[in-house]
C-alpha positions in Angstrom: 62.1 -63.4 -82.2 64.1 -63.1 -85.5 67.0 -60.8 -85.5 67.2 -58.0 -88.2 70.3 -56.0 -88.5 69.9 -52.8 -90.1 72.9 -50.5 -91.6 71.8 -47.1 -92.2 74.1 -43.5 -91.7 70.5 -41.7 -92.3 69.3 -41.2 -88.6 65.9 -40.4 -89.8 65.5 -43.2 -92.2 67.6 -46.2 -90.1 65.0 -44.9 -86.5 61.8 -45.0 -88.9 63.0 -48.3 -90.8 63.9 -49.7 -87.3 60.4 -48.4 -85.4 58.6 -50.8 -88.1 60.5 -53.5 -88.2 59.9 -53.5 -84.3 56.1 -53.0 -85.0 55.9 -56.3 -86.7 57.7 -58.3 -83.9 61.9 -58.4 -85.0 64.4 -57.6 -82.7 66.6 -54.9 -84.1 70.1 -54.2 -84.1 71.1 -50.6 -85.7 74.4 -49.6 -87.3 75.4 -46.3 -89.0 78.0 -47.4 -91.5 79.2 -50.5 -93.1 82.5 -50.9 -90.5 80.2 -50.8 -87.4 77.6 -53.0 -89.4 79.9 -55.7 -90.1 81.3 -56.0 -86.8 78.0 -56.0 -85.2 77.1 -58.9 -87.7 80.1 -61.1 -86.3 78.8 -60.6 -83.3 75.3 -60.6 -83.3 74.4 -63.3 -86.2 71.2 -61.2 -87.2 68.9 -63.5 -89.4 68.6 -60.9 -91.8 70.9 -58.2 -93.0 69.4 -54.9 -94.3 72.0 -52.3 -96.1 72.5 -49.0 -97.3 74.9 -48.7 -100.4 75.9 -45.6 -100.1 77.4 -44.8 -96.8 81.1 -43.4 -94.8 84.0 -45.5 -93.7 82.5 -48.7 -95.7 79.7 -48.6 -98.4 77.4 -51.2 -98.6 79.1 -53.3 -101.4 82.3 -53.0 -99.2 80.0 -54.4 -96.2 78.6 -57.6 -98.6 81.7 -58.6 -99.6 83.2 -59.0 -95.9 79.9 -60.7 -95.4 80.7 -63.4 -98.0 84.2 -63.3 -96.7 83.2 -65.0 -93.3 81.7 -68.1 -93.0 79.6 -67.8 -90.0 77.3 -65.3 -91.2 77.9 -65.8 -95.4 74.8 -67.1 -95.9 72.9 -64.8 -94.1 69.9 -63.4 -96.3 71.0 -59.5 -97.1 68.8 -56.8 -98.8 70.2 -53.5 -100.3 68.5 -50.7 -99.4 69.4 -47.5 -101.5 68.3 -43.9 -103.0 69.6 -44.8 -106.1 67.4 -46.2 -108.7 69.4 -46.7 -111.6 69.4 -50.4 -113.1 73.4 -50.7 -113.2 73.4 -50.3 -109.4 71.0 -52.5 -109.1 72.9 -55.0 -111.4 75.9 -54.6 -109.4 74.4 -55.6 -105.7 72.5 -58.7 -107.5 75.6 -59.5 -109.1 77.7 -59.3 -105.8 75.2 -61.7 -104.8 72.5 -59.6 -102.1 69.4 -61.5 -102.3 66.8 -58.3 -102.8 67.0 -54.6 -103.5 64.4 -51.8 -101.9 64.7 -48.5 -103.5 63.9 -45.8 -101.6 61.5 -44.3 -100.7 59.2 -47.5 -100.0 56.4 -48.3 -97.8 55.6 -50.4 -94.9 54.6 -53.2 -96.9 57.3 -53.2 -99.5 59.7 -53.7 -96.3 57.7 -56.0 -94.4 56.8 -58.2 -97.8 60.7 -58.3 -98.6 62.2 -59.3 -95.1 59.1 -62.1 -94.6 60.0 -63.4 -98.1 63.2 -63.7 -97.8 63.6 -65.3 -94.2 60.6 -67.8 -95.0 62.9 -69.1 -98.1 66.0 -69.5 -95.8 63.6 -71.0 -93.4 62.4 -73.2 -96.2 66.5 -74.1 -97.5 67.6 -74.5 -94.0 64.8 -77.1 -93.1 65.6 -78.9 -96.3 69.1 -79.5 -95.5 68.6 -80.5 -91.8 66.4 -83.0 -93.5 69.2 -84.5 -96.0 70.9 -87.6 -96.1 73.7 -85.9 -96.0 73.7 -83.9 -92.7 72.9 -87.2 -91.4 75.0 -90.3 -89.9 74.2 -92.2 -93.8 76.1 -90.3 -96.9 73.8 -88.7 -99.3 73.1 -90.9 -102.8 74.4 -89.1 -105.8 71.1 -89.0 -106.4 69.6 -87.3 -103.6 72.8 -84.9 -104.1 71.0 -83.9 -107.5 67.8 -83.6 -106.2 69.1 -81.1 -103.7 70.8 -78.8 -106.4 68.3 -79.1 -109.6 64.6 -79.6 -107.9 62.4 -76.8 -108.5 64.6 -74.1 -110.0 64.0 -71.7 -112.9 65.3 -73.0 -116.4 66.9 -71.0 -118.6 67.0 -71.8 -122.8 70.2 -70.9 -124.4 70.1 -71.1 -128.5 73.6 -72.2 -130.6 76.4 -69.6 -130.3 74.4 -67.6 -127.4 77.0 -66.7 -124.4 76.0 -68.1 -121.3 78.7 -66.0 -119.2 81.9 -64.7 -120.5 85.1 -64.5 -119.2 86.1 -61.6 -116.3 82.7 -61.6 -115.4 81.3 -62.1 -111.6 79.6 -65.3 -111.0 75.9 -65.1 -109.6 74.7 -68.6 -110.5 75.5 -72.2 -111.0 74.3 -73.8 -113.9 73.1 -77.5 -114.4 72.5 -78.5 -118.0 69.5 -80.1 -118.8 69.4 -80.5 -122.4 72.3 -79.9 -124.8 75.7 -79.0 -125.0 78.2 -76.1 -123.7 81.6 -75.5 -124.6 84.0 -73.4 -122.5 86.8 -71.4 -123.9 89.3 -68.4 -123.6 90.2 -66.3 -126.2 93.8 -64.4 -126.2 94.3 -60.5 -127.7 94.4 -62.0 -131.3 91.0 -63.2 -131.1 92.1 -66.7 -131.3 89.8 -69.1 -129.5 90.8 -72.0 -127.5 88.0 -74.5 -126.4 88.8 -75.3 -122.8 86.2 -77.9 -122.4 82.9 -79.0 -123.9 80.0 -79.8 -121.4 77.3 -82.1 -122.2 73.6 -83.2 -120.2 73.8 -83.5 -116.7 77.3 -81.8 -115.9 77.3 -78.5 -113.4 79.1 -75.5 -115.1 80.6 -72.5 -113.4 81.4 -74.0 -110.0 85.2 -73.2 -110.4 84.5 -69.6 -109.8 81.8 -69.8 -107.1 84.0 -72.2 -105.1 87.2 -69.9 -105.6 85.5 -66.7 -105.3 87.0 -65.2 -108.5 85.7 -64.1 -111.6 85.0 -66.6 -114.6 88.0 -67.3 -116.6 86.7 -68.4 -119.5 83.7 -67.7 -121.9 80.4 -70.4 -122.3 78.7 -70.7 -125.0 76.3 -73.1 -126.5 77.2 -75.1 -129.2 73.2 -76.1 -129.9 70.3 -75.3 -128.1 70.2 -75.8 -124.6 67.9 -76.2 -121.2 70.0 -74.8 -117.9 68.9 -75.4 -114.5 70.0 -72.2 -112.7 71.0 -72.5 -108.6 71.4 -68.5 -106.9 74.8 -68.4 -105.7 73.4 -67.8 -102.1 72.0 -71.8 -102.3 74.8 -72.9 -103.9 76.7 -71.5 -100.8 74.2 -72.7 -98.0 74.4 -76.6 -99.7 77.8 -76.6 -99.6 78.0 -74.8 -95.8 75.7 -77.2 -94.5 75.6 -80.7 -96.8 79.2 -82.2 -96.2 78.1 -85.0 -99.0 77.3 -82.1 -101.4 80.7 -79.9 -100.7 82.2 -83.1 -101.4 80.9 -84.0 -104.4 82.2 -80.6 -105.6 85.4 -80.4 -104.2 86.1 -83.9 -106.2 84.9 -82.1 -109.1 87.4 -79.4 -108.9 90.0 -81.4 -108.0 89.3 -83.6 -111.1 88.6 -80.0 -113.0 92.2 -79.0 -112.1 94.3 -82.3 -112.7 92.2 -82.2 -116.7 93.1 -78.5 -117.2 96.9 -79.7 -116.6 97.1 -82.7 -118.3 95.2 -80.9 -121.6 97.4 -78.0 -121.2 100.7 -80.4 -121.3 99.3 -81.8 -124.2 98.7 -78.7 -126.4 102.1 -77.9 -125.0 103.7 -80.8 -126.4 101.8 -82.9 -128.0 102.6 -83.3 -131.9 99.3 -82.1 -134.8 98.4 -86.1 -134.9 98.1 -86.4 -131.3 96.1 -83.3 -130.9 93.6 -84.4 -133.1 93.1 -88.0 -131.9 93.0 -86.3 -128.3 89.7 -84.2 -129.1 88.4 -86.8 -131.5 88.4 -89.5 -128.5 87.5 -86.5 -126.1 84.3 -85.8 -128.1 83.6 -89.5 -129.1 82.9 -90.3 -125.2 81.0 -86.6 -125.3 78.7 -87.1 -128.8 78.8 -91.2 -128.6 78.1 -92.7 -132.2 78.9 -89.5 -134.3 80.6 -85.9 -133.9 78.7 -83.4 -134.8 80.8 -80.4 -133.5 81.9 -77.8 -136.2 85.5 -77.9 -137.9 86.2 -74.3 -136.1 85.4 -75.8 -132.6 86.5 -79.2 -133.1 89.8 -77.3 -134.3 89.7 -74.4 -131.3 89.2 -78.0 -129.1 92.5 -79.4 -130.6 94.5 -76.0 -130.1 95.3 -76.2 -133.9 94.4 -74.1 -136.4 91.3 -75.5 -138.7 93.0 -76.1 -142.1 95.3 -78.5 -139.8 92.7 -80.0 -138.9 90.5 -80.5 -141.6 93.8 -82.2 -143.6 94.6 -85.1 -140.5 91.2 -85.9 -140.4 91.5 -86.4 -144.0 94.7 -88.2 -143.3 92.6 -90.1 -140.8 89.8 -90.9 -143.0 92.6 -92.2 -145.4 93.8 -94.6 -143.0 90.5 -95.6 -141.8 90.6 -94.4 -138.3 87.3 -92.7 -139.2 84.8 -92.0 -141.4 83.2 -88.6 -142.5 79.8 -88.4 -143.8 77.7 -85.1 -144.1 80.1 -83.3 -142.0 80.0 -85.6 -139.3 82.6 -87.9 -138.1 82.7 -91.1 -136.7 85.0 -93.0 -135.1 86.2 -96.6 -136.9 89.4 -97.2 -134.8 89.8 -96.1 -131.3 92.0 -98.5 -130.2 94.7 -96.8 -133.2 93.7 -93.3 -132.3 94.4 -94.2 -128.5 98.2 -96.1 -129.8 98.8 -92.2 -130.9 98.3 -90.8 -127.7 101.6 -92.9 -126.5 
């Protein structure tokens, strides 16, 4: 018998709620506010939480995010159940990452159709990752890893200059692209923007955050049209619970994530205007292959320099034929010189 938990300070609505959930064969445990709730989640491990928002002692956004904060029950599918209709409150528990929302008042089936749907797709998740390579003896193929993370999920089109997410927001989603390129960057209180990193076909973006549990510190934004694969934050979280092949893969990535941020922050640091600019060129080269095709503002934002310095070394580049610019694109004649100014 599946176990429902059910938060509620309403008497009336948490013994109603609770008589038909018990009607359609769960076993329920009952809590009237959020502090009570969350211990008896520890304790329990209900399959399902259900959750008022507003409630005494600990509301239900309080009683999520001690949810999330313990690893044993983190992943445990969890429904807000509320009075309040407004959008922005519902924006603010999906955002927080609950899986569904039931305003009230509601019916039987409303409540019935939203616990069955949500504990047949952790059924569905969990079964899928008992049957990976990598909660086996064998470590998951890179591969496989993809598969995992990008099979089957909604895909979001992004056109040039259109924000994916921007900085001091909450993360609710990874994001895998699929076609075309992103570019990451911070901007500081005189508007001047500084491209953090540029993100091409088959790279993930906005781990950092869902790994650290803190809000984005940057701003995406694509630099030309672009496909996005979009993982929930709850899956994101199961994979890496219960694949150890898949939490590796992306602790490597942060790790490598962290040692680039230093290194390109050491160089902006101290780097002089000619070594800036053969940094990024040889950065984008390996990103765009034969040509550059990135704009003189980004390519310039990318260098940490500001873009009349930039225009006049590539033209000091062009001059001694470590590149070539046609139509507005670069391309690279010399990268064994531009690497010599690196040292």
């Amino acid at each position: 018998m599946r176990k429902i938990l059910l938060i509620e300070d309403n008497p009336e609505v948490r013994e109603n709620t609770a008589e038909i959930l018990s009607l359609a064969n769960y076993q329920v445990r009952t809590a009237e506010n959020g502090k009570i709730g969350v211990e008896l989640a520890l304790k329990e491990q209900p399959d399902l939480i259900i959750c008022d928002v507003m409630m005494p002692v600990l509301d239900g956004y309080g009683v999520l995010h001690l949810v999330h904060q313990n690893a044993s029950i983190r992943n445990t599918p969890f429904i807000f159940l509320t009075a309040k209709s407004d959008r922005t409150d519902w924006r603010k528990g999906m955002e927080l990452g609950a899986d569904d929302y039931i305003t009230k008042p509601f019916d039987d089936t409303e409540l019935l159709n939203a616990v069955e749907r949500r504990l047949k797709k952790a059924d569905l998740i969990r079964e899928e990752y008992l049957q990976a390579p990598g909660n086996q003896d064998t470590p998951a193929s890179q591969k496989e890893i993809m598969r995992l993370f990008t099979e089957n999920r909604n895909v979001n089109r992004y056109k040039k200059k259109q924000i994916i997410y921007s900085e001091g927001n909450r993360p609710s989603r990874l994001f895998y692209i699929r076609k075309g390129k992103v570019k990451t960057f911070k901007t500081n209180e005189e508007g001047k923007a500084l491209v953090i990193d540029l993100h091409q076909e088959g790279d993930f973006l906005g781990y950092v955050p869902l790994l650290e549990g803190t809000p984005y510190r940057e701003t995406a934004e694509a630099i030309e049209n672009v496909e996005l694969s979009v993982i929930p934050r709850e899956d994101f979280d199961e994979l890496i619970t219960n694949n150890r092949d898949a939490a590796r893969k992306f602790f490597v990535l942060l790790a490598q994530n962290i040692s680039e941020k230093e290194d390109h922050l050491m160089e902006l640091a101290y780097n002089s205007l000619r070594m800036k600019v053969a940094r990024a060129l040889i950065t984008l080269h390996k990103k765009y292959d034969e040509s550059i095709t990135m704009s003189r503002e980004n390519m310039a934002a990318m260098a940490g320099t500001a873009t009349e310095s930039l225009v006049r070394t590539l033209s000091d580049f062009k001059n001694e034929r470590l590149i070539d610019i046609k139509e507005g694109q670069v391309f690279i004649l010399n990268e064994k010189k531009l690497q010599d100014l690196l040292h």
